[in-house]
C-alpha positions in Angstrom: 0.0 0.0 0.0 1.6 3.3 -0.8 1.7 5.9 2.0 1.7 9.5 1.7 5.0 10.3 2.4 5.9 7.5 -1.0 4.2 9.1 -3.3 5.3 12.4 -2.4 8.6 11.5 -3.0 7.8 10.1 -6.2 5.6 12.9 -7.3 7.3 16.0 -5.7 5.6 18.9 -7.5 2.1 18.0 -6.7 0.4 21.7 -6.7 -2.8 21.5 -4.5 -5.8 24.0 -5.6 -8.7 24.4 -4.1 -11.5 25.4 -6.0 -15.0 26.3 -4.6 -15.5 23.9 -1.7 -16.7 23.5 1.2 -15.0 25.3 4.4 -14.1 22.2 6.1 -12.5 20.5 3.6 -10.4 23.6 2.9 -9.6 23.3 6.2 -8.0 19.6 6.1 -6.3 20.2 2.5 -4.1 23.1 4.1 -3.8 20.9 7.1 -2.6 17.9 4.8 -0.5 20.3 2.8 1.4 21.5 6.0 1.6 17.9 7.2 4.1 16.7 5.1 7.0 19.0 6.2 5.6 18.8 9.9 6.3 15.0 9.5 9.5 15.3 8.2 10.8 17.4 10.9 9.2 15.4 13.5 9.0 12.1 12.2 4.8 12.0 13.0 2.9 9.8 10.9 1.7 11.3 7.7 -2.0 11.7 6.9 -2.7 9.1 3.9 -4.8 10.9 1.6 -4.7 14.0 -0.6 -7.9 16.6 -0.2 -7.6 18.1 -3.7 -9.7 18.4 -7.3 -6.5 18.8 -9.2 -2.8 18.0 -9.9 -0.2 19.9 -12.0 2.8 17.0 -12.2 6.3 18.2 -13.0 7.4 15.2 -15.6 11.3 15.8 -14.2 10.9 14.6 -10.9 9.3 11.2 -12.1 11.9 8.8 -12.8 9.2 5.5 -13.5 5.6 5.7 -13.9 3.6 7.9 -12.2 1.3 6.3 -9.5 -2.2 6.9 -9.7 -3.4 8.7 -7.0 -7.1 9.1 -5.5 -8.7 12.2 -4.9 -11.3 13.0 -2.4 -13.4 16.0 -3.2 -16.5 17.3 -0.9 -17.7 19.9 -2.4 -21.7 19.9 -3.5 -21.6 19.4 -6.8 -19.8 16.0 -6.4 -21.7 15.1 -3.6 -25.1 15.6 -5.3 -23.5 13.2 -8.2 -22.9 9.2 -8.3 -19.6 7.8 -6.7 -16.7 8.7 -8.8 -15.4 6.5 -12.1 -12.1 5.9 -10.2 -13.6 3.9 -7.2 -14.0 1.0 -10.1 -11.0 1.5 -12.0 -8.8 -1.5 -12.6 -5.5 -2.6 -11.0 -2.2 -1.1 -12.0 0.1 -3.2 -14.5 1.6 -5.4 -12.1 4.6 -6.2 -13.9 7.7 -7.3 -13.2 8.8 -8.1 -8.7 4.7 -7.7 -8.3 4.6 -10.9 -5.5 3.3 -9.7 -2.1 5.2 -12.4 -0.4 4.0 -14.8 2.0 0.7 -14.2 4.6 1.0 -14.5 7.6 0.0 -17.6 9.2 -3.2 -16.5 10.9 -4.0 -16.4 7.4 -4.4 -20.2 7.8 -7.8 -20.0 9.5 -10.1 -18.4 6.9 -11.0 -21.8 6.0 -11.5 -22.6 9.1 -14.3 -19.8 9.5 -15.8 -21.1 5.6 -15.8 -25.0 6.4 -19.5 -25.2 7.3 -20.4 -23.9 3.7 -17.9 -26.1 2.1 -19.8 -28.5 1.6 -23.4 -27.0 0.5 -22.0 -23.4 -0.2 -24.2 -20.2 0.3 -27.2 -20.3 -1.5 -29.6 -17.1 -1.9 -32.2 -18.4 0.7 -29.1 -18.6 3.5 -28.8 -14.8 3.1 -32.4 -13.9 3.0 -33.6 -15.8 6.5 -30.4 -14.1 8.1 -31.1 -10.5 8.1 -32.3 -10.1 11.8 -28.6 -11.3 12.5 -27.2 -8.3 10.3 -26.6 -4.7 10.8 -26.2 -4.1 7.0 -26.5 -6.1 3.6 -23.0 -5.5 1.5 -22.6 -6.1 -2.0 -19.8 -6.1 -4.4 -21.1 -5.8 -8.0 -18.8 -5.4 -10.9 -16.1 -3.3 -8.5 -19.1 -1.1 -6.9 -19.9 -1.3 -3.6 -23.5 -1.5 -2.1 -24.9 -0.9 0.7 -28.3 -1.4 2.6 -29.0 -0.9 6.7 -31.0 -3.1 8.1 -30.5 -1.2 11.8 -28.4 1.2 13.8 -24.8 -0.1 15.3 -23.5 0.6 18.3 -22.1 3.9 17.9 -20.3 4.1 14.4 -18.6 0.6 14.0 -20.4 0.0 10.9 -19.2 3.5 9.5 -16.0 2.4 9.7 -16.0 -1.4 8.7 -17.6 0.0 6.0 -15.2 2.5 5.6 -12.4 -0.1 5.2 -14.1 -2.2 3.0 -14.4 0.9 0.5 -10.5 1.2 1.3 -10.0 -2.3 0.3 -11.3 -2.0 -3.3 -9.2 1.1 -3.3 -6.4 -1.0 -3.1 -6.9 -4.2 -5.1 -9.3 -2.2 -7.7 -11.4 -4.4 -10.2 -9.5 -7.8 -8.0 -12.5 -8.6 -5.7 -15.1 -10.8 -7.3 -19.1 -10.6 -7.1 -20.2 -11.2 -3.4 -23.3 -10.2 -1.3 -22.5 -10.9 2.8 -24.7 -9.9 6.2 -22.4 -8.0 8.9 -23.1 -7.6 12.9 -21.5 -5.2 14.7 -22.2 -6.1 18.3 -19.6 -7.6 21.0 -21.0 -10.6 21.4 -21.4 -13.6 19.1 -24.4 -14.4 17.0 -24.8 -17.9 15.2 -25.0 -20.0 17.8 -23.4 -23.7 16.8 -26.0 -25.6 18.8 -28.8 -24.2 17.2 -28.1 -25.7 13.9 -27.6 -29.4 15.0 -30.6 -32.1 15.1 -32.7 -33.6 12.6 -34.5 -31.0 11.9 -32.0 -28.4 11.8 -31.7 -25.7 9.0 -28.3 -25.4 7.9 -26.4 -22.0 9.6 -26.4 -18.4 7.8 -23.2 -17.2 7.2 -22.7 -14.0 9.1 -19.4 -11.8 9.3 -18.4 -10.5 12.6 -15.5 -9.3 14.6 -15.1 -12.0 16.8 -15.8 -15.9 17.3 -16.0 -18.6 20.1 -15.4 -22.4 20.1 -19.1 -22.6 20.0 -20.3 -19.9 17.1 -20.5 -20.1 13.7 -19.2 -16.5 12.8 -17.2 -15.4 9.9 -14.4 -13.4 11.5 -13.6 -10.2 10.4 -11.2 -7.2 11.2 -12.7 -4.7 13.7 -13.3 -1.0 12.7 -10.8 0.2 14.8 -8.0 -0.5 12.3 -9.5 2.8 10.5 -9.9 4.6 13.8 -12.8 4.8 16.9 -13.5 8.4 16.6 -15.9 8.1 19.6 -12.8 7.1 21.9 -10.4 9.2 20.0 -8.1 6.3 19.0 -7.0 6.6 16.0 -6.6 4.2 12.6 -4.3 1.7 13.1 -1.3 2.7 11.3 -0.5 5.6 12.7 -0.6 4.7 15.7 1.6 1.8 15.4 4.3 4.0 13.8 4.1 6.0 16.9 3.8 3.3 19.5 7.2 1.7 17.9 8.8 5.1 18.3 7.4 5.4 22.0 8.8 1.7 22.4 12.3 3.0 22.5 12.3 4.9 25.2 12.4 2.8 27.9 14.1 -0.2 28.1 12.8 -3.5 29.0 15.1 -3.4 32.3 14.0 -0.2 33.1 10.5 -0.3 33.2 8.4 -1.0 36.3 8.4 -4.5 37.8 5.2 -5.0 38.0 1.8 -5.7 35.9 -0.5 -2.9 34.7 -4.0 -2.7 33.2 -6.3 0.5 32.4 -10.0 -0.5 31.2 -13.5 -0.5 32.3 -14.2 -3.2 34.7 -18.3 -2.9 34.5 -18.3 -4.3 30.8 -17.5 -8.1 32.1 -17.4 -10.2 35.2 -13.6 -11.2 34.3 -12.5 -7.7 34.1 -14.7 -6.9 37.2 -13.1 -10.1 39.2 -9.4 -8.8 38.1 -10.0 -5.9 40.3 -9.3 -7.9 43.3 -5.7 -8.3 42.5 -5.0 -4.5 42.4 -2.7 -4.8 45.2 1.0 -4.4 45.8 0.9 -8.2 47.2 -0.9 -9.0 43.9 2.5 -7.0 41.9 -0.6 -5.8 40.0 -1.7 -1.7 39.5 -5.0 -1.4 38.0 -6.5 1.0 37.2 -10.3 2.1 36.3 -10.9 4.0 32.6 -13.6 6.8 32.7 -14.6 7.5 29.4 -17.3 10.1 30.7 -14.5 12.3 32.1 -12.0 11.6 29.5 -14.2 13.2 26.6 -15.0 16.4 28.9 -11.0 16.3 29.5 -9.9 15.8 25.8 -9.1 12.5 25.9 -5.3 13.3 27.5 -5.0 10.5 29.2 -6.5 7.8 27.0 -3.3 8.1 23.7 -2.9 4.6 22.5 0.4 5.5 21.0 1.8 6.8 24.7 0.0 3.3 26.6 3.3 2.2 27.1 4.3 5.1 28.6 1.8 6.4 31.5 1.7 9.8 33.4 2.2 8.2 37.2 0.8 10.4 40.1 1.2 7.6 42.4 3.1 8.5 45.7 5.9 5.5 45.1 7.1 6.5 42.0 7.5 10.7 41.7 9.2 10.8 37.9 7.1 12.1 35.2 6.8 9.1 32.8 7.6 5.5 33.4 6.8 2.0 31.4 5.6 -1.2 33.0 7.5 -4.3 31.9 4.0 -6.1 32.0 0.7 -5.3 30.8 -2.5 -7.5 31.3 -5.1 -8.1 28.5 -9.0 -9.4 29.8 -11.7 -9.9 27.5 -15.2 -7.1 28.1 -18.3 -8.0 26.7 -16.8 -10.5 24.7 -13.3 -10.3 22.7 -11.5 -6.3 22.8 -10.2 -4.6 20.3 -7.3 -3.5 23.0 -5.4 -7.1 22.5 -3.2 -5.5 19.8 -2.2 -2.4 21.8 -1.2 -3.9 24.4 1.0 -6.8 22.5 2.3 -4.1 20.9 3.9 -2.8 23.8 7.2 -4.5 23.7 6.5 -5.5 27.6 5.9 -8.8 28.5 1.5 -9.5 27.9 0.1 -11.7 30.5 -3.1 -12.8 29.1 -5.8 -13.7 31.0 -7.2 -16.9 28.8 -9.3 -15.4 26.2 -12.9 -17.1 25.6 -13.0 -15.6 22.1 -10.7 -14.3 19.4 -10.5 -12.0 16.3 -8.8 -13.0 13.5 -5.2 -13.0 14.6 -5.2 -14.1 18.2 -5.9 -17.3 17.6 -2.1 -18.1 15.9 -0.7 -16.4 19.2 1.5 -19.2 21.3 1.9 -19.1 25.4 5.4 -18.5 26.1 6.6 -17.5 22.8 4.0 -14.2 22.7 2.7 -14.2 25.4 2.6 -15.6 29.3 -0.9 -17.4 30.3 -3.5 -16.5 33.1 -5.7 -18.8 34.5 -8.8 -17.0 34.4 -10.0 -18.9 37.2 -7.0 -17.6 39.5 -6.1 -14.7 38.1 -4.7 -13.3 41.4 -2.2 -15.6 42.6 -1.5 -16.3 38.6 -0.4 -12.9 38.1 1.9 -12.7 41.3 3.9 -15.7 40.0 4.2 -14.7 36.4 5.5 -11.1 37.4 8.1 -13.2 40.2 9.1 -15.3 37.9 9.7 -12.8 34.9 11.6 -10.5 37.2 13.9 -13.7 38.0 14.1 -14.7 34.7 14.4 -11.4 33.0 16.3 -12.1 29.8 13.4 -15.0 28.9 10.4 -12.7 29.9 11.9 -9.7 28.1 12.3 -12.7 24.9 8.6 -12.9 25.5 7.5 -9.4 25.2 9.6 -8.8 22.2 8.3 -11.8 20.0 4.4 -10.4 21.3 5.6 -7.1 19.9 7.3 -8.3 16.9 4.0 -10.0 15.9 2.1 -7.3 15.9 4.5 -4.8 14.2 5.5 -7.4 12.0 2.5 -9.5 11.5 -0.8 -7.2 11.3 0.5 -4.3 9.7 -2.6 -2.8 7.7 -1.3 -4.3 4.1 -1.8 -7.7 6.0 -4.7 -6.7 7.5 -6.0 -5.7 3.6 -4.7 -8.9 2.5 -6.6 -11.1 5.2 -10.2 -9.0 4.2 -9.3 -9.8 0.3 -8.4 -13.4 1.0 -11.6 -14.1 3.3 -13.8 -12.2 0.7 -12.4 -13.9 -2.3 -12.7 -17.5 -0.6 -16.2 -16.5 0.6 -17.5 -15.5 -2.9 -16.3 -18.8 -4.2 -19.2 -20.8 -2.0 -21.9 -18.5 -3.6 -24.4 -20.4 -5.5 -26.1 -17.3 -6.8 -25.1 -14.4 -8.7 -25.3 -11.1 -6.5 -27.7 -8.5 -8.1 -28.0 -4.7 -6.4 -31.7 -5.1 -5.0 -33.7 -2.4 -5.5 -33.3 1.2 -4.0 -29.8 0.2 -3.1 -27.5 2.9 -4.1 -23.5 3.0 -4.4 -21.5 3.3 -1.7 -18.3 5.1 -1.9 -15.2 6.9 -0.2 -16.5 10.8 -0.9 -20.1 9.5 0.5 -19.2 8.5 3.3 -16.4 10.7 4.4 -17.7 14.1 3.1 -21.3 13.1 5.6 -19.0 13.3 8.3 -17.3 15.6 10.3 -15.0 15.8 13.6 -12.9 13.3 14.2 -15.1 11.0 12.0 -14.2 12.6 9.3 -10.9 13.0 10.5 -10.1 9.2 10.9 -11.3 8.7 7.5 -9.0 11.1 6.0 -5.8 9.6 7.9 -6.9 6.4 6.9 -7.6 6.6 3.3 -5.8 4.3 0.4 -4.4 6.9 -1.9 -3.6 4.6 -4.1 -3.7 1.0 -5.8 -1.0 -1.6 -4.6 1.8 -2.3 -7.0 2.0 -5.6 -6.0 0.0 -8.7 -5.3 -1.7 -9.8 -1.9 0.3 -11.9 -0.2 0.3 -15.7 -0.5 -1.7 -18.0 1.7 0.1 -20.7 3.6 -1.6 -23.9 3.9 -5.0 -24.2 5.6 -5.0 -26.2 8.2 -5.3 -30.2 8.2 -7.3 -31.7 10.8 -3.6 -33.5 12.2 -2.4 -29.9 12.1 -5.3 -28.3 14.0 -4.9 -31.0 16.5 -1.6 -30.4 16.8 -1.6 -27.1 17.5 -4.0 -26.9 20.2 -2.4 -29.9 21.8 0.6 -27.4 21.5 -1.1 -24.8 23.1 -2.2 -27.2 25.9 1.0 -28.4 26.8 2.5 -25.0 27.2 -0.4 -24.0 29.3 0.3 -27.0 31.4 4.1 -26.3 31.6 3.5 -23.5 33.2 0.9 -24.5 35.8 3.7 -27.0 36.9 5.9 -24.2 37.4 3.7 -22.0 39.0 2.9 -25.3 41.5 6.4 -26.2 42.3 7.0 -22.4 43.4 3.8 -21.8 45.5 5.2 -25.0 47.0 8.5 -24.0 48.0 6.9 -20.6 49.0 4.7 -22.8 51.5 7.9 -24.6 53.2 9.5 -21.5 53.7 6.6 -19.9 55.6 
């Protein structure tokens, strides 16, 4: 995916005009325009789109072809028309070193999440008895995207999914086949395994989601928040990874407070809610409670993603200004949360209290190597003896932290997080049995729509999270999908580790008991 700061440099001359528009968007062009030498100077991510109705291109600065480059224009006259003719043009010659390389191998569970359908694929009637599961109806016709509500989501998560679907075919133009799919945007799971089984069972819908559980049917799905949660002020995912790898460096690993930190609202779940009673010194746990109600009257200061590794401390104990922690804790809320890649991200050592459900790439995440395990069943004494033992064994808990962090910076950067969405549509439209036709009244859907509706930091997101152009090169490659030997394997795996360190954790509350 190109970024801004790529095409600038390949296109240095662009001349940005701005014609008769509308205030706000004049607003965010000069603010885009100024960005690029403000990001320079202090290395801050770069806003990925360009606000502009023209280009003037200086042919001297372009040593190879020119990319093309979208163009998001708000002003009345384009809004009042259909979607533009280059949200359907096609794909770039991909000539030449096009190969995206090899997925990642999370990658290998998207047939995993299709294997009910395998067999009988997805036939029209499927879709149709479904829609009380769905917060929208999306369609992919001939490059066009389609859209039709069924009901309101839970703040704007469907805004954005929908958002980064757009940004998808902004990417891969003309490379996504036909395909009509339901989307829910609550917490908690919706297709329920058990009630498709019997005699005189109806066979499940299939239903994208954000998250699954051993005992649901969902189609996983990235979350919206990889193109930003304007109603939380955390922004698309990109930039703040860029800035959570610079904010990475400044403490290190040995340096960082020796004990295990979590910020969050504990009224969402009993799990988070139980946690609470191991915010003690005795516990090596500080927890802390997140008010969202106060943070949006106070501007959200306290709540930057990119600076959770680094937390303002007013806690007698510890008087300096800004300090790390060299472990953080992830718990579940409602159901899965979208803060499990934040906090892996960290480079500190992730103490994960056993998740119930998963996105799409938590599952491929291995105890000890990316994380260390919490019984969620004894989370208290659990958490005590992972923060002893990693303070005692500092060089392999430090090893652990680092290979969390590496994944996510490595591993779910947004042109893998493109690449899994283009993979899990393209294998989806294959078990179709019915050729996807706009219904009627169901108009195009399309970048300028949605973003030039919006304002604030809706719009805002948006902007910064924009495809400005098509790739170059290929999705990745998909490694095998898993066997049934293989899947066994690896939750045996996953057991064993688990079970490793229970034994640990035993033979040291034992020694502790003798000594006392």
């Amino acid at each position: 995916m190109e970024s801004l700061s790529d095409t600038v440099r390949g296109v240095a001359s662009v001349a940005m005009e701005f014609p008769a528009i509308d205030a706000a968007t004049r607003r965010t062009q000069l603010h885009l325009k100024n960005s690029y030498s403000l990001g320079k100077r202090k290395g801050s991510p770069l806003l990925e789109a360009i606000l502009t109705t023209t280009t003037k291109t200086s042919n001297k600065t372009l040593k190879h072809h020119q990319p093309f480059v979208y163009t998001l224009n708000c002003s009345d006259q384009v809004l009042a028309r259909k979607c533009r003719i280059n949200n359907a043009i096609s794909s770039p010659d991909q000539s030449g070193d096009s190969s995206g390389g090899m997925c990642p191998d999370y990658f290998r569970w998207i047939e995993q999440d299709l294997r009910w359908w395998k067999k009988t694929g997805i036939s029209r009637e499927m879709l149709d008895g479904a829609e009380d599961f769905a917060h929208f109806r999306l369609l992919i016709v001939k490059g066009k995207v389609y859209v039709e509500r069924f009901k309101k989501s839970f703040q704007t998560r469907d805004l954005f999914t929908i958002w980064g679907i757009l940004q998808l075919m902004r990417l891969y133009p003309g490379k996504l086949p036909d395909l009509e799919l339901l989307f829910n945007c609550n917490d908690g799971v919706v297709i329920n395994k058990n009630d498709y089984q019997g005699p005189d069972a109806t066979w499940p819908p299939p239903v994208f989601h954000y998250c699954g559980d051993k005992e649901s049917l969902d189609i996983v799905f990235p979350d919206w928040t990889f193109w930003g949660w304007a109603e939380t002020n955390i922004r698309p995912w990109e930039g703040i990874l860029k800035d959570i790898k610079e904010g990475n460096k400044r403490t290190k690993w040995k340096d960082r407070v020796p004990y295990a930190y979590w910020k969050g609202n504990p009224k969402v779940s009993y799990s988070r809610a139980d946690l609470m009673k191991c915010n003690a010194s005795e516990w090596n746990s500080h927890l802390y409670i997140q008010e969202w109600e106060k943070e949006i009257l106070q501007g959200y200061k306290n709540s930057k993603l990119e600076d959770q590794c680094t937390h303002r401390c007013c806690i007698f104990w510890f008087v300096r200004g800004q300090s790390k922690w060299r472990y953080k804790i992830f718990v579940e809320g409602a159901a899965w949360s979208v803060s499990d890649k934040y906090i892996l991200a960290c480079d500190s050592t992730t103490l994960m209290v056993d998740p119930y459900f998963y996105d799409f790439f938590l599952r491929s995440l291995m105890p000890l190597q990316h994380y260390w395990p919490i019984n969620t069943n004894r989370k208290c004494t659990d958490l005590k003896f992972a923060v002893d033992w990693g303070n005692s064994h500092t060089r392999q808990a430090k090893a652990i932290g680092k290979e969390g962090s590496k994944f996510i910076h490595e591993s779910l950067k947004m042109k893998y997080v493109y690449d899994y969405m283009f993979h899990l549509l393209s294998e989806y439209a294959k078990l179709l049995k019915f050729e996807p036709k706009v219904p009627p009244g169901v108009k195009e859907m399309c970048s300028e729509k949605l973003a030039c509706s919006s304002d604030g930091l809706w719009k805002k997101f948006m902007v910064e999270s924009m495809v400005i152009s098509p790739s170059e090169t290929l999705p990745c490659t998909r490694p095998p999908p898993f066997d049934d030997l293989s899947l066994q394997a690896f939750f045996q795996k996953k057991d064993r580790i688990k079970q490793q360190v229970e034994n640990l954790e035993s033979e040291y509350l034992e020694k502790l008991n003798k000594k006392q």
